[in-house]
C-alpha angles and dihedrals in degrees: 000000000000127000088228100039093050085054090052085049088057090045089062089033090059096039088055094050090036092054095045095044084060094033094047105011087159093055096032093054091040089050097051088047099261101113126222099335099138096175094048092044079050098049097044086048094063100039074056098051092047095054090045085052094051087038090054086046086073079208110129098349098182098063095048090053088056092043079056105043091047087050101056089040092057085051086054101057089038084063104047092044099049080054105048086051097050093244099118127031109281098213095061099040094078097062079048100057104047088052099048089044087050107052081042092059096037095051094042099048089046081058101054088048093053087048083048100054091040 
């Protein structure tokens, strides 16, 4: 696939998650293994939103790709944390946290790639 397409492909990615995350902060959060924590659903959805928006610009692209890849890392590490701390719900957190780690992965090593070819 291409580099770019694939970009594009993590812009719409990020504004899906990001609408439902401020449509629906409660199931958003409890599906990524966070529990009920609306505001936070509500903040990450529009981080998310932000990044998807610069991502569909198709205007620095790899800066937006690290913007997203820091972003899901850190989500990452807010998951495990929370459940290693007993603060959310520990069933849920490792779905959470490969996705989180994935999407990571994926975002950062595309961006190294774009910086590569530039």
């Amino acid at each position: 696939m291409d580099k770019h397409k694939l970009a594009r492909g993590i812009g719409w990615l990020s504004v899906a998650v990001g609408l439902q995350l401020v449509v629906a902060p409660r199931s958003g959060t409890r599906g990524f293994g966070m529990g009920d924590r609306p505001t936070l659903g509500r903040i990450m959805g529009v981080r998310d939103l932000v990044v998807g928006a610069g991502l569909l610009r198709g205007e620095d692209t790899r800066t937006w790709l690290l913007a997203r890849g820091i972003n899901d890392a850190v989500d990452a590490a807010i998951i495990l944390g929370g459940a290693a701390s007993g603060t959310f719900p520990r069933d849920r957190a490792p779905v959470g946290i490969a996705i989180a780690t994935s999407l990571s992965v994926v975002s950062l090593l595309l961006a190294r790639r774009l910086d590569r070819d530039a």
